[in-house]
C-alpha positions as CSV (number, residue, x, y, z in Angstrom):
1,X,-40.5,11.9,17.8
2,X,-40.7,15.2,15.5
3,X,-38.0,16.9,16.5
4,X,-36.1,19.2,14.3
5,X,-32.8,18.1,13.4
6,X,-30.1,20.4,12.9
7,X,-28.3,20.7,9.6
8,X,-25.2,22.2,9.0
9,X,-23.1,22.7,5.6
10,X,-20.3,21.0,4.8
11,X,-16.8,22.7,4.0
12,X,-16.0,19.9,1.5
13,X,-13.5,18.1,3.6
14,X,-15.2,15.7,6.1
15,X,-11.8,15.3,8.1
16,X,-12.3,19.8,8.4
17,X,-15.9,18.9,9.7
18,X,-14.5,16.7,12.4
19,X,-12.5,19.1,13.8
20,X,-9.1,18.0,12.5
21,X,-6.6,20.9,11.8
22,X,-6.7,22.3,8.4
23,X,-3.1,20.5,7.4
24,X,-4.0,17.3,8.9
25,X,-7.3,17.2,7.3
26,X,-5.8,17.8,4.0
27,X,-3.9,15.2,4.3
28,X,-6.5,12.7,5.4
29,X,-8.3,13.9,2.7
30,X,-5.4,13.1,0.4
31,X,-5.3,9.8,1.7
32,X,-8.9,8.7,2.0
33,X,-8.8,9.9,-1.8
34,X,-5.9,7.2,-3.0
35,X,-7.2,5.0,-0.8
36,X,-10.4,4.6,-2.4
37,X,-9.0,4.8,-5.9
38,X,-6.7,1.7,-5.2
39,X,-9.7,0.1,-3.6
40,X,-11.5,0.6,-6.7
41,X,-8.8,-0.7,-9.2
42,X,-8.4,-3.8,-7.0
43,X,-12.4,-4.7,-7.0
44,X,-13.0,-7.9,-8.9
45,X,-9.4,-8.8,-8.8
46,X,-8.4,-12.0,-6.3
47,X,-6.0,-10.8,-3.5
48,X,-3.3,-13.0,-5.1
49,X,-3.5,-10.4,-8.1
50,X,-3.9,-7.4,-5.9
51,X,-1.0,-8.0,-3.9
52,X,1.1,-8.2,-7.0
53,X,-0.5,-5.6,-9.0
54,X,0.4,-3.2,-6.1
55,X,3.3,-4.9,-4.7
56,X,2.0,-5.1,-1.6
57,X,1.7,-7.9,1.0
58,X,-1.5,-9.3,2.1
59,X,-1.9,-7.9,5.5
60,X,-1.4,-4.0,3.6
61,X,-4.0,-5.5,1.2
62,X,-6.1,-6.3,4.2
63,X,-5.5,-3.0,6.1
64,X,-6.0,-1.3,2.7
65,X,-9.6,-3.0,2.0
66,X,-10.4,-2.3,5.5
67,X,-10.2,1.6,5.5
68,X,-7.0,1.8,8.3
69,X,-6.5,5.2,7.0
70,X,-3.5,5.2,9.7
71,X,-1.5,2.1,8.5
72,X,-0.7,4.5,4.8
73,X,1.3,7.5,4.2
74,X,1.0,9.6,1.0
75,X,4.1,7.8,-0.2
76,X,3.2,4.6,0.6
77,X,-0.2,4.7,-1.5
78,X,1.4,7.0,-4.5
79,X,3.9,3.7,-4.7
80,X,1.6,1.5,-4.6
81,X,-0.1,3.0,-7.6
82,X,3.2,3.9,-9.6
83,X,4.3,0.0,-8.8
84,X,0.4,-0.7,-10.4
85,X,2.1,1.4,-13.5
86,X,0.1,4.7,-13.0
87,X,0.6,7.6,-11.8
88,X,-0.9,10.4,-9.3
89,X,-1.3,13.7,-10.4
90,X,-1.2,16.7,-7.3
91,X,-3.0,20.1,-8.2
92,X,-2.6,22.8,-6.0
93,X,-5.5,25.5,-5.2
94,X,-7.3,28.2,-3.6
95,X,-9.9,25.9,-1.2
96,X,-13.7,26.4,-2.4
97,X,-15.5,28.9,-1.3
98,X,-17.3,26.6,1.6
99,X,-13.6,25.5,3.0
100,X,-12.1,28.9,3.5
101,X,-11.5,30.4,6.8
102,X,-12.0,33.6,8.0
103,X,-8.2,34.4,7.4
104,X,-7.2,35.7,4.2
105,X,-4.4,33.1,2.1
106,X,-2.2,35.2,0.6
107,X,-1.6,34.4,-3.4
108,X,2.1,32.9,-3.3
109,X,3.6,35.1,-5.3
110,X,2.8,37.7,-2.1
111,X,4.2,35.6,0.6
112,X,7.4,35.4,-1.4
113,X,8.2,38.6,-1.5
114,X,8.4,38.3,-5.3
115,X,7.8,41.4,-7.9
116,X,6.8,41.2,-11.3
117,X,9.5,41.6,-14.0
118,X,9.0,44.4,-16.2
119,X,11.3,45.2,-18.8
């Protein structure tokens, strides 16, 4: 079969790609994001030492290590790695290039209503 397959580019967020709304997407995003970086500190470690390096029980550890993106808020996962004695830092900005819709995002100062000071 030589078929041509069609290719399409990404917008960056695969959750976007799948036809999730833009806000839920970000936050699946979010969370696929923590989740993998807790997944990664915890490689190599026994689930005994997991468990109480995150202070979590073992069926969260399982759910965790399994991907069940659904079982974990934001919150839950940022406590988890604060608990771990870390911390998560949140950035907020403009989407890339690739990610933006058609509709123009106001810059927040605009949606505000806010003036500069001038004095």
């Amino acid at each position: 079969m030589s078929g041509r397959v069609k290719v399409e580019q990404s917008s960056g967020n695969v959750f976007t790609d799948l036809g999730f709304p833009d806000a839920e997407a970000e936050s699946l995003m979010l969370r696929s994001q923590l989740m993998s970086d807790v997944r990664e500190m915890a490689r190599g470690m026994t689930q005994a030492k997991a468990m109480k390096c995150f202070g979590i029980t073992q069926s969260c550890l399982n759910d965790l290590l399994r991907g069940r993106i659904d079982r974990f808020s934001l919150d839950a996962l940022v406590k988890m790695i604060a608990f771990a004695g870390l911390c998560v830092q949140l950035r907020i900005a403009h989407p890339p290039a690739t990610r933006r819709t058609a509709r123009r995002i106001p810059r927040p100062d605009a949606r505000l209503g806010a003036r500069p000071i001038t004095g």
